[in-house]
C-alpha positions in Angstrom: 14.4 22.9 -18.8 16.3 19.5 -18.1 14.4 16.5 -18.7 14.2 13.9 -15.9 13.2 10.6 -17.9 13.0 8.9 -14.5 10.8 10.8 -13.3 8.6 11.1 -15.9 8.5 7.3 -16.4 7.4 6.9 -12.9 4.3 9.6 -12.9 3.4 8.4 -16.9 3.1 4.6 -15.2 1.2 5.3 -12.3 -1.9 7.6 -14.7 -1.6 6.4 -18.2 -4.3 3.6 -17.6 -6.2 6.0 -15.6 -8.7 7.6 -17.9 -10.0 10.5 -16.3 -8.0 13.0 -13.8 -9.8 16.0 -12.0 -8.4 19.8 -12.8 -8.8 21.5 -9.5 -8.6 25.6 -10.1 -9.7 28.2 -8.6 -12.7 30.3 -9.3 -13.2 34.3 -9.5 -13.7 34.3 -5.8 -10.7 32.1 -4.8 -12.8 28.9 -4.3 -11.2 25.8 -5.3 -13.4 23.8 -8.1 -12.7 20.3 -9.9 -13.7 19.4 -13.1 -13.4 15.9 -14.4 -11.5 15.8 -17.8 -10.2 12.9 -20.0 -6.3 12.7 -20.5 -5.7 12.9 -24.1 -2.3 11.8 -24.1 -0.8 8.6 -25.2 2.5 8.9 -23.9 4.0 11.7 -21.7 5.9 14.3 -23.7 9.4 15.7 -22.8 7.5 18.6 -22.1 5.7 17.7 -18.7 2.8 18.3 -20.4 -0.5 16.5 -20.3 -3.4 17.5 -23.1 -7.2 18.1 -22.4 -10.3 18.9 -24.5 -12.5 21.5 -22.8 -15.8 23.4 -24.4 -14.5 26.8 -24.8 -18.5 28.0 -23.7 -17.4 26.6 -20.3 -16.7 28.2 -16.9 -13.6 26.3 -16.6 -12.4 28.1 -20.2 -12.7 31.3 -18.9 -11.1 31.0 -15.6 -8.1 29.6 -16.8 -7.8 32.5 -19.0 -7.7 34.6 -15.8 -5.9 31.9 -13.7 -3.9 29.0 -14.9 -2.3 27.7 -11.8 -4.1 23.8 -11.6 -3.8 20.9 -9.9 -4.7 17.5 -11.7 -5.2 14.6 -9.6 -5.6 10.5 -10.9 -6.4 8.0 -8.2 -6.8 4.4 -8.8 -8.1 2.9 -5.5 -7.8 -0.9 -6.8 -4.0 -0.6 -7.1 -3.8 2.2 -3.8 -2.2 4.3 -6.5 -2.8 8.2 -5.9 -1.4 10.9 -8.2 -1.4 14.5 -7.6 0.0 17.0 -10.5 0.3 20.7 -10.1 1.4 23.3 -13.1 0.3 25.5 -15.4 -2.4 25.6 -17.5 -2.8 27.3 -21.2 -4.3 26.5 -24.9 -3.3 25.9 -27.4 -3.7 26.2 -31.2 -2.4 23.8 -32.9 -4.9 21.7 -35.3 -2.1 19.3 -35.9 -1.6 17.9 -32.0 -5.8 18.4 -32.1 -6.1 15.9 -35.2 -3.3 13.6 -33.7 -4.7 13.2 -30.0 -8.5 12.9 -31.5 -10.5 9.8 -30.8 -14.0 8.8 -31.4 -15.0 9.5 -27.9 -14.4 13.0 -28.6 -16.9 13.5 -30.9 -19.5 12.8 -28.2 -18.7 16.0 -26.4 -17.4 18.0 -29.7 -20.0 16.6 -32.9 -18.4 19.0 -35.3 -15.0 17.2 -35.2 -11.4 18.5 -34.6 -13.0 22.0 -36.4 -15.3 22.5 -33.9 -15.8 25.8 -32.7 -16.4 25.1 -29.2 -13.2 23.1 -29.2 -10.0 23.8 -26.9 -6.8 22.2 -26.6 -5.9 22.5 -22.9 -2.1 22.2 -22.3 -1.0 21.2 -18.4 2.4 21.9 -17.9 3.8 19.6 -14.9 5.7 21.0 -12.3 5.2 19.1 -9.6 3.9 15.4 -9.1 3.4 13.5 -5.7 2.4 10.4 -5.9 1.5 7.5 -2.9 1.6 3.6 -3.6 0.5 0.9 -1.5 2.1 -2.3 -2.5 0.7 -4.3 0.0 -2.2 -6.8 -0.4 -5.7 -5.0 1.6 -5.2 -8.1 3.9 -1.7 -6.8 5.1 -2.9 -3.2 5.2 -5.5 -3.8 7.3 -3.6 -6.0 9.8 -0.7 -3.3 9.8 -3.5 -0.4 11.0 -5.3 -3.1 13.4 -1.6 -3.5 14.7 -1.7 0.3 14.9 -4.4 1.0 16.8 -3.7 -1.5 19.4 0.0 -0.7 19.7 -1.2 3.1 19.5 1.9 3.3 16.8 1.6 4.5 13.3 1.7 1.9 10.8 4.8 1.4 8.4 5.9 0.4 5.3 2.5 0.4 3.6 3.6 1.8 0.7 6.1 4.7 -1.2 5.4 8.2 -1.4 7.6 10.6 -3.4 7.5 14.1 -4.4 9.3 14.8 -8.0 10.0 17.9 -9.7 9.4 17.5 -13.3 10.3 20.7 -14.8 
């Protein structure tokens, strides 16, 4: 797998101040469901990977047992920054990365610690990202689309959208 450090660096800006991104997978009958998760990453690894703690008593731990094609998505509408990540999802079992991506905050949902029984390490590998950025102030945005809907035209330049491939 080649490494794109570009690429990376671009999707790693846009969610690492995000704190919570929403696994979409599908259920036993082929419905799309979301679950809200917290990013437990730091930094993005060379690995496309982001990290997850999930309750393995959970729904969402057994269908990805089944069925670990996900999509994660981060949006930060005060900076019109939108992230969408698709890849695969696994655990993993390895007490070390547990112990060194813990935080207090974890121990709410998990009160036995990084030994807790209940306690998965979800593993998102990244495959795809899309992201969309608005750079322009909500004053200019809105007087591009008024522009729009007089002139009937679609509005430009509002922001960048890019699709990356990141493994």
């Amino acid at each position: 797998m080649q490494h794109d450090t570009a690429a990376h660096e671009t999707v790693w800006k846009r969610i690492k101040d995000i704190r919570f991104g929403m696994l979409t997978h599908r259920t036993a009958t082929g419905m799309l469901h979301a679950h809200p998760l917290t990013t437990q990453n730091r930094k993005f690894d060379e690995q496309s990977a982001l990290y997850f703690f999930i309750s393995k008593s959970g729904e969402l731990y057994e269908r990805l047992l089944t069925d670990g094609e996900v999509n994660v998505s981060y949006a930060n509408p005060d900076d019109d920054s939108y992230v969408s990540l698709s890849g695969q999802a696994r655990f993993l079992d390895d007490r070390a990365k547990v112990e060194a991506l813990w935080s207090p905050m974890a121990k709410v949902w998990f009160p036995g610690g990084v030994s807790d029984p209940d306690l998965a390490l979800l593993v998102v590998r990244i495959r795809h990202a899309e992201y969309w950025d608005v750079d322009e102030s909500k004053m200019v945005q809105i007087f591009k689309m008024a522009k729009a809907a007089i002139t009937g035209e679609q509005p430009r330049d509002l922001g960048e959208h890019k699709e990356l491939t990141l493994s």
